[in-house]
C-alpha positions as CSV (number, residue, x, y, z in Angstrom):
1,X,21.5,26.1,12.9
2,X,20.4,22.2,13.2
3,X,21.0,20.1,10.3
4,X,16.9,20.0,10.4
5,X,16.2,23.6,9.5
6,X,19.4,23.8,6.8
7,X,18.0,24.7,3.2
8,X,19.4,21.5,1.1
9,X,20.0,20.9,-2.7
10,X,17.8,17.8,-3.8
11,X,21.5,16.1,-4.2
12,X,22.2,17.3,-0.8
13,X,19.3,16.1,0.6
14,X,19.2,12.7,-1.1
15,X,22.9,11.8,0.4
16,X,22.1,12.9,3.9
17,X,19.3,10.3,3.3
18,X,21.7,7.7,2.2
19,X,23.5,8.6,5.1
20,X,20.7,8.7,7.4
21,X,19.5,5.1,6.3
22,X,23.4,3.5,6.8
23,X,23.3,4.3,10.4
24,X,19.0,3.0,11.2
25,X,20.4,0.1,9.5
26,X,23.4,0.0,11.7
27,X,21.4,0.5,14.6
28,X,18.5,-2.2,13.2
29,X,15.9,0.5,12.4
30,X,14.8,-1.4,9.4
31,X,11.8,0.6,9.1
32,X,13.6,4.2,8.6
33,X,16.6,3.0,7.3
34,X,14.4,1.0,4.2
35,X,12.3,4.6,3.7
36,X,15.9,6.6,3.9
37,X,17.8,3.9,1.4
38,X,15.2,4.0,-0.8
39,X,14.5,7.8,-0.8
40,X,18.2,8.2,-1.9
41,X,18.0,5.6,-4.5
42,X,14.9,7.4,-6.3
43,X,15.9,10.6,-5.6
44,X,19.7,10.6,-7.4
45,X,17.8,8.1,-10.1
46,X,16.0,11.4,-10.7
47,X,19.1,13.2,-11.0
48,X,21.1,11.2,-13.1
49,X,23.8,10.8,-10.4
50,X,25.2,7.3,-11.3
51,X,28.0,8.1,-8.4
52,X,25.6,8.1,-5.4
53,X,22.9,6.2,-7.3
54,X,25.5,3.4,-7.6
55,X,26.2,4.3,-3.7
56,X,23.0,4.4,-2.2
57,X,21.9,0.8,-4.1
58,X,24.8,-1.0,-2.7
59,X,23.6,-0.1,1.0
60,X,19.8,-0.8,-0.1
61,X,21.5,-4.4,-1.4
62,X,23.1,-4.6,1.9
63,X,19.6,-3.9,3.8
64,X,17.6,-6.6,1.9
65,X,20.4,-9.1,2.5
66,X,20.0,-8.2,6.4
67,X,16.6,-8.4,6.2
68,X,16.7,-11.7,5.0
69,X,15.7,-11.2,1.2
70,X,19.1,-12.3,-0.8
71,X,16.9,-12.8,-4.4
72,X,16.1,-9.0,-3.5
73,X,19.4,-8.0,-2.9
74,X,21.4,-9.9,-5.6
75,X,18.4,-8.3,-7.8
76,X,19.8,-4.7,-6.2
77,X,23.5,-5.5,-7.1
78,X,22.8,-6.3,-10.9
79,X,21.0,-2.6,-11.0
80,X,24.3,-1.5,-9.5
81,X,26.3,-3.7,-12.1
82,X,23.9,-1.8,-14.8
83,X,24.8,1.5,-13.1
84,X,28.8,0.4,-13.8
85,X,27.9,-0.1,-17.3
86,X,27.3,3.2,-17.5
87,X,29.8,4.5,-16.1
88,X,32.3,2.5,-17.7
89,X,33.7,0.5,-14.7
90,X,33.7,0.2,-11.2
91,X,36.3,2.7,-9.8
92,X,33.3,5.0,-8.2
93,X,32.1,1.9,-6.3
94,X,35.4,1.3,-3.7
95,X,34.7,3.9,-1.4
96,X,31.6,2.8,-0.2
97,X,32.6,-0.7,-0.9
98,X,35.4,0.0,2.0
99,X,32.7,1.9,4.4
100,X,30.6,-1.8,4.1
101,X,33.5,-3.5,5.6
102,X,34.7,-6.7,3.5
103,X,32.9,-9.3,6.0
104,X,29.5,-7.2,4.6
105,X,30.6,-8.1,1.1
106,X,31.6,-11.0,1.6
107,X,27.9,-11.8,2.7
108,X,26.6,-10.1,-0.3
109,X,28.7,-12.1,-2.7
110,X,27.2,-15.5,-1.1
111,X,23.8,-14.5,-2.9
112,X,25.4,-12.5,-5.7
113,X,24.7,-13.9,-9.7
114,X,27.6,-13.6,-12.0
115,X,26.5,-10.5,-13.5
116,X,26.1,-9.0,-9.9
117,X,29.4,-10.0,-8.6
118,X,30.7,-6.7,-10.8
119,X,28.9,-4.5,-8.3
120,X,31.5,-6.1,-5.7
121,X,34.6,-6.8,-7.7
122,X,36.4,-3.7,-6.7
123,X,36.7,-5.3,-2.9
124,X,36.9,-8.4,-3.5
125,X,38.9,-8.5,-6.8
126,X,40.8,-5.2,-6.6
127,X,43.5,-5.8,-9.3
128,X,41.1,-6.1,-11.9
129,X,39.1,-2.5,-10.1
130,X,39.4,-1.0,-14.0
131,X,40.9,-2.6,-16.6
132,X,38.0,-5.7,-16.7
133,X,34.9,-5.5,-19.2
134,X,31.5,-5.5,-17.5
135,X,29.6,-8.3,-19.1
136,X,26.5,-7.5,-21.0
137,X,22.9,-7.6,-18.9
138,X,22.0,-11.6,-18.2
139,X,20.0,-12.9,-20.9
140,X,16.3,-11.8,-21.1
141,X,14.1,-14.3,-21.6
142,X,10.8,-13.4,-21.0
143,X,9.0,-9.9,-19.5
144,X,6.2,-9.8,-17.1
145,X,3.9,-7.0,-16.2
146,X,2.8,-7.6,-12.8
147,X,-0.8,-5.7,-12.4
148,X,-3.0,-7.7,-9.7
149,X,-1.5,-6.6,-6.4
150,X,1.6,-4.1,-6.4
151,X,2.6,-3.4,-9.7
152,X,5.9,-4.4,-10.9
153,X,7.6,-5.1,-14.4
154,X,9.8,-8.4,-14.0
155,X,12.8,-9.5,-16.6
156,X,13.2,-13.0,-16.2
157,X,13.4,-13.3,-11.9
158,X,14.9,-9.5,-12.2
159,X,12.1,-6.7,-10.7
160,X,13.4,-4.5,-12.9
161,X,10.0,-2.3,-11.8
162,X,10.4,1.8,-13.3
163,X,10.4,4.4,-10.8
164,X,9.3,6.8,-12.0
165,X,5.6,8.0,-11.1
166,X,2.9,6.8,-13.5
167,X,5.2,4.8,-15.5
168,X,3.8,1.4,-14.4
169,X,0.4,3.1,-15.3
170,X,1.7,4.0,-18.4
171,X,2.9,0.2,-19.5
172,X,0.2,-1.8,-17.8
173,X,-2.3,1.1,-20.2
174,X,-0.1,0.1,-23.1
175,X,-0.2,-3.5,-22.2
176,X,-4.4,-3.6,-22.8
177,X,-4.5,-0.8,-25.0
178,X,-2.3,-1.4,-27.9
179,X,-2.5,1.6,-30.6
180,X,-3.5,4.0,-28.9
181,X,-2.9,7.8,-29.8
182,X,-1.2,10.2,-27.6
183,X,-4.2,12.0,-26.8
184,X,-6.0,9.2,-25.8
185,X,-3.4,8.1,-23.6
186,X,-2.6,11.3,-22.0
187,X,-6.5,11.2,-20.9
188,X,-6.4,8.3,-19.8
189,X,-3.5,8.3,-17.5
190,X,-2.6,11.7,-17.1
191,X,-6.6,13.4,-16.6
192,X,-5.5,16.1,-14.2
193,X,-2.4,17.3,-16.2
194,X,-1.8,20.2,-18.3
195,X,-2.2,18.8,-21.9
196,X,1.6,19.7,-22.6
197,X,3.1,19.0,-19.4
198,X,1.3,15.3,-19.6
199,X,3.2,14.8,-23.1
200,X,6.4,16.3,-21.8
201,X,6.2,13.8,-18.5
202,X,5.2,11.1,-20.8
203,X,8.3,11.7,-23.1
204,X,10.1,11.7,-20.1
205,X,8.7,8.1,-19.4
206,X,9.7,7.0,-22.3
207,X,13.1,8.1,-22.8
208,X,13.9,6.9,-19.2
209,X,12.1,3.2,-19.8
210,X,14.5,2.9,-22.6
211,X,17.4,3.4,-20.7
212,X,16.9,1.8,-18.0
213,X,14.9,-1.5,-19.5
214,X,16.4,-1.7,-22.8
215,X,13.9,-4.8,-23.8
216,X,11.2,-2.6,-23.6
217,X,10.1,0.6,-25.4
218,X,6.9,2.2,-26.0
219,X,7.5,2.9,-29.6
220,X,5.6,4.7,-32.2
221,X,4.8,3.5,-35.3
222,X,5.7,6.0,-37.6
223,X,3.1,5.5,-40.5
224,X,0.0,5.9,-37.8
225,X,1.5,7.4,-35.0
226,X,0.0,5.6,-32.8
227,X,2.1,4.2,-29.9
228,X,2.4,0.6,-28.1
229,X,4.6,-1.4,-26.3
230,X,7.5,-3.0,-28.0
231,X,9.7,-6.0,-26.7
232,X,11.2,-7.3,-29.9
233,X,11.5,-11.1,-29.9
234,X,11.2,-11.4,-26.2
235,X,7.6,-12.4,-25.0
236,X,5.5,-10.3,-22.7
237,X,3.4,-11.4,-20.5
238,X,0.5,-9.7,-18.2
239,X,-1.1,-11.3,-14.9
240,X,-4.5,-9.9,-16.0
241,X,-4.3,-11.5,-19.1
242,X,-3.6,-14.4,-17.8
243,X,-6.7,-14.5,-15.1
244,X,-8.7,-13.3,-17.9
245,X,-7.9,-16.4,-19.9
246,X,-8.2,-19.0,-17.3
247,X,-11.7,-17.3,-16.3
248,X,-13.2,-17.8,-19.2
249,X,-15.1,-21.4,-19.2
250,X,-12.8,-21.7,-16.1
251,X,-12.6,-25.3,-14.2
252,X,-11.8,-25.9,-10.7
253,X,-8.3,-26.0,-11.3
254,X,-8.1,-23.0,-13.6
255,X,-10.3,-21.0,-11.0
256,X,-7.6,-22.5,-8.7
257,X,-5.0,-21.0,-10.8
258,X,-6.5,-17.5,-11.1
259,X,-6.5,-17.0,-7.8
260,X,-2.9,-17.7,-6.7
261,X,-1.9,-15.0,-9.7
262,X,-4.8,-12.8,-8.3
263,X,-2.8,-11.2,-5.5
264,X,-4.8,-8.1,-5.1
265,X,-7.0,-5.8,-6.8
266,X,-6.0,-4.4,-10.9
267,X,-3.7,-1.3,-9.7
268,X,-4.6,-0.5,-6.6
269,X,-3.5,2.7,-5.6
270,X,-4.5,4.1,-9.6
271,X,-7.3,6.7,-9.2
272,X,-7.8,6.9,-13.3
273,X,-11.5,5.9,-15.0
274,X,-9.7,3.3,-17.1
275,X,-7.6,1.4,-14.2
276,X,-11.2,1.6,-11.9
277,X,-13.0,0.2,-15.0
278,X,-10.6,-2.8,-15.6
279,X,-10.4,-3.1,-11.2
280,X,-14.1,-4.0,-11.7
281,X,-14.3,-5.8,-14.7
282,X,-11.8,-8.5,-13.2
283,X,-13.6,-8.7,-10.1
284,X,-16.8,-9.3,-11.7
285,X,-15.1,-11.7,-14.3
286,X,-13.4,-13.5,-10.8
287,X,-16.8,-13.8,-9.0
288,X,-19.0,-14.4,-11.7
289,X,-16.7,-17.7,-12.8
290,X,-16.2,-18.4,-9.3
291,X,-19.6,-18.5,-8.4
292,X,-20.6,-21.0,-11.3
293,X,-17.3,-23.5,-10.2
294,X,-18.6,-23.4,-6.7
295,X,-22.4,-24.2,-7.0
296,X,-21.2,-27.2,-9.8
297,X,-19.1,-28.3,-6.6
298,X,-22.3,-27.7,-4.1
299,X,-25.1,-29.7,-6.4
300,X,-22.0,-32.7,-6.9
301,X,-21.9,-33.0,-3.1
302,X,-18.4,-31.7,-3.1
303,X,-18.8,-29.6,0.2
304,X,-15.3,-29.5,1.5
305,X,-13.8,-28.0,-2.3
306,X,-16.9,-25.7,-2.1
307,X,-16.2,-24.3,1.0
308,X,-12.6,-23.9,0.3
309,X,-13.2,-22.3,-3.1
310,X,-15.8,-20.0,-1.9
311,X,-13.9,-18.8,1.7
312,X,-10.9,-17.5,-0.9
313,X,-13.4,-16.2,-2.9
314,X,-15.1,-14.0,0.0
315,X,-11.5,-12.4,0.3
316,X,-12.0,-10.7,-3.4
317,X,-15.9,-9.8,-3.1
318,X,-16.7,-10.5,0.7
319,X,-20.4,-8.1,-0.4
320,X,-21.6,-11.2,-2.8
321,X,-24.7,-12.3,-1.7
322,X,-24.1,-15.7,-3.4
323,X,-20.9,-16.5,-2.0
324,X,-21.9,-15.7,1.7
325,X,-25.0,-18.2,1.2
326,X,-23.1,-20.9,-0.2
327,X,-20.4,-20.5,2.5
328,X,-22.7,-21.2,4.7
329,X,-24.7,-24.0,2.8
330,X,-21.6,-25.6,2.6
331,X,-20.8,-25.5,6.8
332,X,-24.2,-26.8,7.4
333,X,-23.7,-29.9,5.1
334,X,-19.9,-30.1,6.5
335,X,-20.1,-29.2,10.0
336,X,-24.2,-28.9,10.8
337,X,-26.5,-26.6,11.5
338,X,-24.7,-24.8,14.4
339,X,-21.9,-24.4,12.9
340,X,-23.6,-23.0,9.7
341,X,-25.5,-20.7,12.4
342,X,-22.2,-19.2,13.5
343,X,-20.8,-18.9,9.9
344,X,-23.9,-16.9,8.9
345,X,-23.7,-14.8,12.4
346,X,-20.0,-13.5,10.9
347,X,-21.3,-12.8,7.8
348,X,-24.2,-11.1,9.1
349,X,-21.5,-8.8,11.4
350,X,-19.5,-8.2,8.3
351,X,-22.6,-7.1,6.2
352,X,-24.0,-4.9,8.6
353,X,-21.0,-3.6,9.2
354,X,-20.4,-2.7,5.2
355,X,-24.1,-2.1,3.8
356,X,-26.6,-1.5,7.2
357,X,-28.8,-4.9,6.4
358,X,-28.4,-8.6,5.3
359,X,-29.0,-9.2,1.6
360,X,-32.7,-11.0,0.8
361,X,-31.5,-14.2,0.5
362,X,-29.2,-14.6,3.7
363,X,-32.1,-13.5,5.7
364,X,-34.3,-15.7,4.5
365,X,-31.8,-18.3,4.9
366,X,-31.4,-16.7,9.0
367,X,-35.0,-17.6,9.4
368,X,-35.1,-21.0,7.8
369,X,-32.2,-22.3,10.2
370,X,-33.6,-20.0,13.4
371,X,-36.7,-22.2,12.7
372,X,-34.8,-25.4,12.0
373,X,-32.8,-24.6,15.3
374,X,-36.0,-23.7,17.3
């Protein structure tokens, strides 16, 4: 029977991936050997195999270092380190340490931390394979909930970023909605679930975050029973809450600074009323600050910062009627009426496109220059 059609175990299944992903990465397949690599790594994290979790991470180490991402992979190796701590040491690591080859490991150590060096000690230091202590997890200083863009949770420079589905969800609803009851949060982020199965899932959430991100726990406080995020001493900090700050009264350097956080829209790929709420209300907040800053800079005569401001602008809310017309206002005062008579012909194209007409003010700024031009 091919290997296709076999009925596997989900541990079965998850090593053939593992395997799978060692040879598109031998053969320079990055694309399919980064979706097999990763498919083993979530799939025996589910599992709760430390063995071939420990396994399949080294090789996903071993991509990103080919790939030409060493913060990445040394970021990979330190999860495999954690994985050792777990274990109690690295004996489980040396046969897939020897499959590598010692030239691969050699590489890896190059961009390896202190703490990560562990993951590779058994090739490269193998008299000390058992009897050394693993060091404790590098010093956390600070936590970072990455929303605006892909999601990620970020110790210090480690992505440290939960796998499990809806548990970015779950902290980035924490994170803006301190206190909240377990009913309201299993409506917010689990709608479409069984009542009990959403509790059991979110349970599930919990104990795993606290395993596997020690800083950070949604705890419950035991007087209200109400439930938030808890990182102890060590700050945490949010990318919305930052734009949100810097948006409020913003500058042109603030409104600068917002926008090289804002990397994307508030959870993207989250279908939930709360996450769509809070995706709007940023975009609004964004435009609506944006919009003032760039018509100051238009009335002061500052045409190049206003056209700069308002072209990265366009790339959050390219439907604002406001920004399209000062884009072009700005051309025209920069690079004369022709020029501002192309710039309005895109944005024409791109409204059309979108919406079926031009808004009223773009139109009637098509006639004055068709007029101007004529």
């Amino acid at each position: 029977m091919p290997l296709a059609h076999l009925e596997l175990a989900p541990a079965e299944e998850a090593l053939l991936k593992l395997r799978q992903g060692v040879l598109h990465l031998a053969s320079s397949d990055m694309i399919a050997a980064r979706a097999a690599l990763e498919h083993a790594v979530s799939h025996f994290s589910t599992l709760e195999h430390k063995r071939e979790l420990g396994w399949s991470m080294l090789r996903l180490a071993e991509f990103h270092l080919v790939t030409g991402d060493p913060t990445l992979a040394n970021q990979t190796l330190e999860r495999v380190s954690d994985v050792a701590n777990e274990v109690g040491g690295t004996a489980f690591l040396v046969s897939e340490l020897n499959l590598m080859g010692l030239a691969t490991v050699t590489k890896l150590s190059e961009v390896a931390s202190v703490y990560a060096m562990h993951a590779l000690a058994p090739t490269l230091e193998p008299g000390r394979l058992v009897s050394i202590p693993l060091d404790s997890r590098p010093l956390v200083r600070r936590l970072r909930v990455i929303t605006l863009g892909k999601p990620m949770l970020l110790a210090g420079d480690r992505n440290v970023t939960p796998r499990l589905n809806k548990a970015m969800e779950l902290i980035s609803y924490l994170v803006l909605h301190p206190q909240s009851s377990l009913e309201r949060i299993l409506d917010a982020v689990f709608p479409d679930s069984d009542a009990k199965a959403a509790a059991n899932y979110f349970h599930q959430i919990r104990h795993k975050l606290t395993r596997d991100v020690p800083e950070l726990r949604v705890a419950q406080d035991k007087q209200t029973k109400l439930y938030a995020i808890d990182t102890g001493t060590i700050p945490l900090e949010s990318d919305y809450e930052d734009v949100v700050k810097l948006l409020n009264h913003a500058t042109q350097n603030e409104l600068h600074q917002a926008l090289e956080i804002y990397r994307g829209a508030f959870m993207p790929h989250i279908e939930s009323e709360w996450a769509e709420e809070v995706r709007n209300n940023v975009e609004w907040l964004l435009v609506r600050s944006g919009l003032r800053v760039v018509q100051d800079l238009y009335d002061r005569g500052n045409f190049e910062d206003c056209r700069k401001l308002t072209e990265k602008l366009r790339k959050v809310a390219p439907l604002d009627a406001g920004l399209g017309e000062l884009l072009v206002r700005a051309t025209n005062e920069i690079d004369g009426l022709l020029a501002a008579k192309r710039t309005l012909t895109d944005v024409e194209k791109y409204f059309n496109a979108e919406v079926g007409e031009l808004p009223p003010g773009l139109e009637s700024l098509k006639r004055d220059y068709k007029l101007n031009i004529n």
